[in-house]
C-alpha positions as CSV (number, residue, x, y, z in Angstrom):
1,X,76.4,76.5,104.0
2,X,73.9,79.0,103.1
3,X,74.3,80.5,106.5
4,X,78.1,80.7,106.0
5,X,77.8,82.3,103.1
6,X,75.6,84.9,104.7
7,X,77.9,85.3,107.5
8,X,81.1,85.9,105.0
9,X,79.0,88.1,102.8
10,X,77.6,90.4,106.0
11,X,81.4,90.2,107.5
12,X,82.4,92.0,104.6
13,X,79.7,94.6,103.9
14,X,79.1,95.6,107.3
15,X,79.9,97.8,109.2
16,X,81.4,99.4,107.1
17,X,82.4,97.9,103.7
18,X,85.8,96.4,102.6
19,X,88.6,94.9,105.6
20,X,91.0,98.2,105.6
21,X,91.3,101.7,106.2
22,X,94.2,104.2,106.4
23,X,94.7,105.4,109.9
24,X,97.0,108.7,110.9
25,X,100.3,108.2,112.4
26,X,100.8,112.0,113.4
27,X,98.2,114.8,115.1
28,X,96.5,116.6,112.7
29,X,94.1,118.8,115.3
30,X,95.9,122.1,114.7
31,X,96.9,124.5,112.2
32,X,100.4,123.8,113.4
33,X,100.0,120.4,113.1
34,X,98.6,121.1,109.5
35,X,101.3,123.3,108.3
36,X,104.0,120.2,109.6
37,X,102.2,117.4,107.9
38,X,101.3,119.2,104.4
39,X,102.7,122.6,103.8
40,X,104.6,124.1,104.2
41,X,106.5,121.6,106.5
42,X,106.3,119.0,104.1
43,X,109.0,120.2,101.8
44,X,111.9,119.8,104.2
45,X,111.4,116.0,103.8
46,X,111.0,116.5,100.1
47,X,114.5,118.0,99.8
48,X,116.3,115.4,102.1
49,X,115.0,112.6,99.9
50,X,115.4,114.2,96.8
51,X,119.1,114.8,98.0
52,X,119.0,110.9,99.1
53,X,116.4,108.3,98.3
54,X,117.2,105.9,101.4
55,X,115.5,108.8,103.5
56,X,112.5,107.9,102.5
57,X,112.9,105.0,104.8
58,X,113.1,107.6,107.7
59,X,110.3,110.6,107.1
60,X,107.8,108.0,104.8
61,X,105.6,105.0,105.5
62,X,107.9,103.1,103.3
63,X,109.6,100.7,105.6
64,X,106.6,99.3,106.3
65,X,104.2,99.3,103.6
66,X,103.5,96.0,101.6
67,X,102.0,96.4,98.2
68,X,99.4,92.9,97.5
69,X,99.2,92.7,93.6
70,X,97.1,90.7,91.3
71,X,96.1,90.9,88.0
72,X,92.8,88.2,89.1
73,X,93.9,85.5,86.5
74,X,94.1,82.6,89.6
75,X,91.9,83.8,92.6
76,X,91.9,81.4,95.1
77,X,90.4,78.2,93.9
78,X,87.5,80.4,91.8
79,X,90.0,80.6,88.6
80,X,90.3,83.7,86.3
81,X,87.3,86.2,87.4
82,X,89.2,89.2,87.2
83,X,91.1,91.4,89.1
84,X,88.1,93.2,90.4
85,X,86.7,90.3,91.7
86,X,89.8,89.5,93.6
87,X,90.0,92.5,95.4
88,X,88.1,91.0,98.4
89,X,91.2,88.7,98.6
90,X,93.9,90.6,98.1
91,X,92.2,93.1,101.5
92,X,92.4,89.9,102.8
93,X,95.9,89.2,102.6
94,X,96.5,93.4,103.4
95,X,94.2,92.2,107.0
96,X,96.8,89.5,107.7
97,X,99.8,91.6,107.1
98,X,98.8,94.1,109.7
99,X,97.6,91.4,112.1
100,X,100.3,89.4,112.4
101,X,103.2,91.4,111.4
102,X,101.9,94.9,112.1
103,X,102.8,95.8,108.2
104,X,100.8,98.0,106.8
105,X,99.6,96.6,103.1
106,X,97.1,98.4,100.1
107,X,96.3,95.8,97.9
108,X,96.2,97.0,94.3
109,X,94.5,95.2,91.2
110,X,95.9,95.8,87.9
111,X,94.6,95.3,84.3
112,X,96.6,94.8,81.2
113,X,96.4,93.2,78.0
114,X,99.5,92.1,78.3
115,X,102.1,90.7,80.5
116,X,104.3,93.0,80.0
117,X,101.7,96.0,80.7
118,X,101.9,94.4,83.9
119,X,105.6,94.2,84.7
120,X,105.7,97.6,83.5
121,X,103.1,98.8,85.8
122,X,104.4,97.6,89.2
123,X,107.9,98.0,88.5
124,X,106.8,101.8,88.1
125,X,105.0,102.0,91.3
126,X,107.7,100.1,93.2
127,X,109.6,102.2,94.5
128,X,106.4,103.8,96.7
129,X,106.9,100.6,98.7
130,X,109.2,98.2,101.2
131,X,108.1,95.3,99.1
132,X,105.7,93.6,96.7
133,X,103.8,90.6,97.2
134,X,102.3,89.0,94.0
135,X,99.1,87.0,94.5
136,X,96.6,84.7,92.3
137,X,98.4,85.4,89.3
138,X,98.1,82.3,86.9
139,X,100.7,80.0,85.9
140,X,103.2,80.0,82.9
141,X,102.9,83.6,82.9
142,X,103.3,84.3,87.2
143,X,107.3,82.8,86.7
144,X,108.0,85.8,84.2
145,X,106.3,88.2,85.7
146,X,108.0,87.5,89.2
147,X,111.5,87.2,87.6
148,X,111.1,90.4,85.9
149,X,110.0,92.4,88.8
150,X,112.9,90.9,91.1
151,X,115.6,92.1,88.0
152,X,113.8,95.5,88.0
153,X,112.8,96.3,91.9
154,X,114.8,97.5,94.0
155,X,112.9,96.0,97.0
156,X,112.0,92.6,97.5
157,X,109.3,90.7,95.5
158,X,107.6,87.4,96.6
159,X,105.1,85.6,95.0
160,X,103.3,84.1,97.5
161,X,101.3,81.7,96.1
162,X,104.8,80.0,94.8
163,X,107.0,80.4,98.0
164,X,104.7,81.2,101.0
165,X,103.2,77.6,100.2
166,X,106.7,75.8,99.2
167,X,108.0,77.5,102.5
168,X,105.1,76.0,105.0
169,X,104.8,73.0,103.2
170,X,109.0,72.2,103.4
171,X,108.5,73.2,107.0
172,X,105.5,70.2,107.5
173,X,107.0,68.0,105.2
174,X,110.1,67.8,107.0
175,X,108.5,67.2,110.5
176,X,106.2,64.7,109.2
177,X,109.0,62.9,107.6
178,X,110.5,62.8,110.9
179,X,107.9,61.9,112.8
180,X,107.4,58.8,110.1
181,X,111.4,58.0,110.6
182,X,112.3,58.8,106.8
183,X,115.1,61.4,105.2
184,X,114.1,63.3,102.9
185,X,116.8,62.3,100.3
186,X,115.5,58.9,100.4
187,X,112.0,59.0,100.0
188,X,110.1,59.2,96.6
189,X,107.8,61.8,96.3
190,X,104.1,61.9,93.9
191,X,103.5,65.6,93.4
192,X,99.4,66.1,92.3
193,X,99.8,69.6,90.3
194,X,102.6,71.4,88.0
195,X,101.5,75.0,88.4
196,X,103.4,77.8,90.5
197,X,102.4,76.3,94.0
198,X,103.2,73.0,92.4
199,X,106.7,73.8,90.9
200,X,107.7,76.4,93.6
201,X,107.0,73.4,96.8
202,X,109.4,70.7,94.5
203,X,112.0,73.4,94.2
204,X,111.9,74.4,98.1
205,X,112.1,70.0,99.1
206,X,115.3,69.8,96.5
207,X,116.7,73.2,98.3
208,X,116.3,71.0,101.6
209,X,117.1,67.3,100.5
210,X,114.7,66.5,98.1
211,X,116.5,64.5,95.2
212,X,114.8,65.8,91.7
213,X,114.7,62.1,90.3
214,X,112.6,60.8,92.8
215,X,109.8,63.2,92.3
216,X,107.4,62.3,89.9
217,X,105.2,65.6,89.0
218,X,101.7,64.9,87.3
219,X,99.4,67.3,85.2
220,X,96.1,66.9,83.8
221,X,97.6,64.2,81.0
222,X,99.5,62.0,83.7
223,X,102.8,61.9,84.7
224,X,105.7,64.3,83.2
225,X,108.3,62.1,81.4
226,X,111.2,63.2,79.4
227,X,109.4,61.8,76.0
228,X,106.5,64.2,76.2
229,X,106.7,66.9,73.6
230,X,103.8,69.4,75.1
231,X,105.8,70.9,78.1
232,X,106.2,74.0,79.3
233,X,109.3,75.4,80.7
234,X,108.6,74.9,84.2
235,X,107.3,71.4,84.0
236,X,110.3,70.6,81.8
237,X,112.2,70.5,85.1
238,X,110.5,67.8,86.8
239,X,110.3,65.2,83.4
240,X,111.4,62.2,85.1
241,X,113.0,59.4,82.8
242,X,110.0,56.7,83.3
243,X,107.4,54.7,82.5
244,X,104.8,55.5,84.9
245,X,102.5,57.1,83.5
246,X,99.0,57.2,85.3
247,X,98.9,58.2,89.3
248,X,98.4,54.8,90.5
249,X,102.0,54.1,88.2
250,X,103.4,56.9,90.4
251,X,102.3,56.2,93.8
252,X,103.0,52.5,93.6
253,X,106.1,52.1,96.6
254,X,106.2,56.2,96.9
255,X,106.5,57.8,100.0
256,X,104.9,60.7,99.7
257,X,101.9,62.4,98.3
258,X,101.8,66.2,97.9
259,X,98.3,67.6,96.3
260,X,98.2,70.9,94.8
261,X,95.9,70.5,91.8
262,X,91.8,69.7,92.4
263,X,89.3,68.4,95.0
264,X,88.9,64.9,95.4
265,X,91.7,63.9,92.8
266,X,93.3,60.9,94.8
267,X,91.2,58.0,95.7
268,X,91.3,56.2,98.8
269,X,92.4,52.7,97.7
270,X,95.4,54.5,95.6
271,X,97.0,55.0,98.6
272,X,97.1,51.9,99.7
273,X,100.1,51.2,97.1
274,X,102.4,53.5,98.8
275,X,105.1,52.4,101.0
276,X,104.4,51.9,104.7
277,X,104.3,55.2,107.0
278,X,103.1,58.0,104.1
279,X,102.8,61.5,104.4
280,X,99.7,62.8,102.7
281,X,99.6,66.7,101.8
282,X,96.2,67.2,100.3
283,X,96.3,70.9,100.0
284,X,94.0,72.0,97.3
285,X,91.2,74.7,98.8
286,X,88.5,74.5,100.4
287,X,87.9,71.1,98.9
288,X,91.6,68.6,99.5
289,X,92.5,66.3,96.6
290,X,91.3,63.3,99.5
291,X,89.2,64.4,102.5
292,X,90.9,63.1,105.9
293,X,88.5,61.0,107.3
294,X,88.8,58.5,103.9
295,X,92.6,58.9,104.2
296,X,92.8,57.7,107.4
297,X,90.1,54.6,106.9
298,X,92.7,53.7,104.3
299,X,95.6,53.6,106.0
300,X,96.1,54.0,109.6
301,X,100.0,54.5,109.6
302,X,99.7,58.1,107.5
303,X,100.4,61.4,108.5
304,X,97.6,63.6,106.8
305,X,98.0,68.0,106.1
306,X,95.2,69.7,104.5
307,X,95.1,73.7,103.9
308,X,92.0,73.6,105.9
309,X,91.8,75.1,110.0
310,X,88.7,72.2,110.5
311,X,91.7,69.3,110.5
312,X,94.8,68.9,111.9
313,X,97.8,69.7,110.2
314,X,97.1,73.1,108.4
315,X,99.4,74.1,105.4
316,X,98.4,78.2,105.8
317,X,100.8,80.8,104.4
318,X,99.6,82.6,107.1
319,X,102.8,80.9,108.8
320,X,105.3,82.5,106.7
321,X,104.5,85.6,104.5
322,X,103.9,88.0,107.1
323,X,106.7,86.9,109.1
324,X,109.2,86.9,106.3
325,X,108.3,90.7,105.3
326,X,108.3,91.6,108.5
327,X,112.2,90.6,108.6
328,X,112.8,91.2,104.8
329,X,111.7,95.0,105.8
330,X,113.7,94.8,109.0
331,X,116.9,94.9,107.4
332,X,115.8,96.8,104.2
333,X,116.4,93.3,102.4
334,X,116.2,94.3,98.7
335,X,115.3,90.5,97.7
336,X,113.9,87.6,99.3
337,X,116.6,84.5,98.7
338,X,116.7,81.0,99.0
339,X,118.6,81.6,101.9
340,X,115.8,83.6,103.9
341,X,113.2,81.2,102.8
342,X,115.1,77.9,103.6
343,X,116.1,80.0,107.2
344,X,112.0,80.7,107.2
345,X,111.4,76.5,106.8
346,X,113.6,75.8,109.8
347,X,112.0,78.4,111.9
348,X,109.0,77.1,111.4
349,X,109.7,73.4,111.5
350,X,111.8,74.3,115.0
351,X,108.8,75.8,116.6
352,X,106.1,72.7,116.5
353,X,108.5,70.8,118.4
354,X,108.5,73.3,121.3
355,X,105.6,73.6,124.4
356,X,102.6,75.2,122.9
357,X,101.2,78.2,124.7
358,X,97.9,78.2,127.0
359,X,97.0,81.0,124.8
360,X,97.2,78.9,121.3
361,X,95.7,76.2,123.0
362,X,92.5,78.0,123.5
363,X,92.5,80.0,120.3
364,X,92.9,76.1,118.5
365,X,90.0,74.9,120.6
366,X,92.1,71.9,122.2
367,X,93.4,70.8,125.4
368,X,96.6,70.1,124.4
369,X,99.1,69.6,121.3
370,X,102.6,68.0,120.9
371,X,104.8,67.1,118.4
372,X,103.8,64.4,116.7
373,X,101.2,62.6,113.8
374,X,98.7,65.3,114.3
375,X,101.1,68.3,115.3
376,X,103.6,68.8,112.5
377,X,103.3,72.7,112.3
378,X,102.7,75.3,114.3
379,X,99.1,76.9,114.4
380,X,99.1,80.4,112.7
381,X,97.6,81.8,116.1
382,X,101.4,81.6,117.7
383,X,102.5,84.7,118.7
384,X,106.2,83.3,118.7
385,X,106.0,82.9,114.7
386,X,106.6,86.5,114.9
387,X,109.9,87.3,116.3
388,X,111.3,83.4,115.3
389,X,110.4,84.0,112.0
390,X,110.9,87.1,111.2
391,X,114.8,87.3,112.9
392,X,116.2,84.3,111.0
393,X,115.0,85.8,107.8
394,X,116.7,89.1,108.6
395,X,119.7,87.7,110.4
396,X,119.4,85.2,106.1
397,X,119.4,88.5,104.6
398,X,121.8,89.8,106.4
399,X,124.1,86.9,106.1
400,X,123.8,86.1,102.4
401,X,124.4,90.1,101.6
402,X,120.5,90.9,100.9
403,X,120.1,93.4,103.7
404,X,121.0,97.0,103.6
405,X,121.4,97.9,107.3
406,X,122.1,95.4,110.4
407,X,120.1,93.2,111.8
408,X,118.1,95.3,114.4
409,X,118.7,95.5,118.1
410,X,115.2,93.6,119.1
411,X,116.4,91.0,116.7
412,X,119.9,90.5,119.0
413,X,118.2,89.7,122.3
């Protein structure tokens, strides 16, 4: 471990410190080239976006620039350190964007005293930008502050830590639940968690089949019923009319188990009360609510997802929120819907059940992969996650009336 941390801490300082840098798009070797790029060339694209914003999209970086912004109040699994400190993340997330989506993304870290300091700030800055992606912001306060910005912006806004993981995790859940021989609408559902990640997953599973009453939600005090008087508006939504109260109470003849919450939060012999063939989706980071291996002693009839790459079965938003900016900004999209994420979960769900690649193969350090127990979701290293992903969010957008242009010709093929 102390090597690893070495490793991560040398990755980052050296060679040269941070994980981006701005690159040119255009020569700048010549006095011509100067007077073109700054002045006085520069003012002809001045006065065509002046005389129409939507230019920008044609003589700026706008089209495909991603703004990554955090206030720091829920980085990673670390808590509220700031939004300094989360600035090594947030260049993270600006690295994946360009790697797997070939969007260029700054991360910016704002702070504010209060929440609306913060709306205020980004919705002012929005407009320098294709779209916004909100990161480790805490919960109550991440649901107003996304709302606000989607009623303000005129480009799309995602929260990722809500929708990128309800998006992957709809996509698993429903191939697991295959795989097991259940329907969604029929099976009940223990959900470990009630923050954004929490809340936003339950949403995304109703969107697909879910039924609300058969999901029981549980905070730090137990389950959410309807006769607790200490709920917040978002965990309002899932108070279930019950009397279980603990998460043994819960899991007793459930069918799933979905872990957003803590490390080591579910033990072993609690699973053996759910019904035959679960699904287990431990995906709290870098330590699940039950490791694996204890899982499976358990009980050898479950399917088992962790956010982890070192076990099968990754839940990674790398699978989605590149892919569904990438399409979003195709098609000028000025909101991402429930339609483009739902059309995401499909895309994603289709694609484990195809041949995997030689390629992903080696880069996942196996022999071979298939549809199945272990195989519920595609690795993120699958170049097809790209254009399948990306096109049925634009051709969403474009169907549901979210996109301002057609869907583009590389899309049609």
């Amino acid at each position: 471990m102390t090597d690893f941390r070495q490793q991560a801490l040398d990755y980052h300082a050296k060679p040269r410190p941070g994980k981006i840098s701005v690159e040119l798009s255009k020569p700048a070797e010549t006095i011509k080239d100067l007077s073109l790029a700054y002045s006085p060339g520069v003012a002809e694209p001045v006065r065509e976006i002046a005389a129409n914003p939507e230019e920008a999209y044609k003589y700026t970086a706008k089209g495909n620039l991603v703004a990554v912004i955090t206030n720091g109040t829920a980085i990673l699994g670390l808590g509220n350190l700031g939004p300094l400190a989360s600035k090594p993340v947030m260049e993270g997330k600006a690295l994946l964007f360009k790697r797997f989506a070939d969007l260029d993304a700054i991360d910016i870290e704002v702070k504010h005293r209060t929440t609306e300091e913060f709306i205020n700030t980004v919705s002012s800055i929005a407009d320098t930008f294709g779209g916004i992606n909100l990161e480790d912001i805490k919960a109550p306060e991440c649901f107003e502050i996304e709302q606000a910005l989607i009623e303000r912006c005129s480009v799309p806004v995602f929260h990722d830590d809500q929708h990128g993981t309800a998006i992957v995790t709809a996509a698993a859940m429903l191939n697991a639940l295959e795989v097991q021989g259940k329907a969604i609408s029929d099976v009940i559902i223990v959900c470990m968690g009630a923050g954004a990640a929490a809340v936003a997953c339950m949403e995304l599973l109703i969107q697909v089949g879910a039924q609300r009453e058969r999901i029981y939600m549980l905070d730090r005090k137990g389950v959410i019923h309807t006769r607790r008087e200490d709920l917040a508006e978002h965990k309002k939504l899932f108070a279930n009319n019950t009397d279980r109260r603990t998460l043994e109470d819960a899991l007793s003849c459930a069918d799933v188990f979905v872990g957003v919450s803590g490390p080591d939060v579910l033990p072993p012999e609690a699973l053996k009360l759910m019904n035959p063939n679960p699904v287990v989706f431990a995906c709290s980071n870098p330590d699940p609510e039950i490791k694996p291996e204890l899982a499976l002693a358990a009980r050898k009839d479950i399917i088992m997802a962790t956010g982890r790459s070192d076990y099968p079965n990754q839940v990674n938003n790398v699978l989605c929120f590149p892919f569904i900016f990438r399409g979003a900004l195709d098609v000028r999209a000025t909101e991402i819907n429930n339609e483009m994420k739902v059309a995401a979960v499909h895309a994603i769900r289709e694609l484990a059940k195809e041949t995997v690649p030689e390629s992903v193969l080696t880069a996942s350090g196996v022999g071979h992969l298939s549809f199945g127990k272990d195989y519920i979701i595609p690795k993120p290293m699958d170049p097809r996650l790209l254009q399948r992903v990306a096109r049925a969010v634009a051709v969403a957008a474009v169907e549901s009336g979210a996109a301002q242009v057609e869907l583009p010709e590389h899309y049609m093929l």
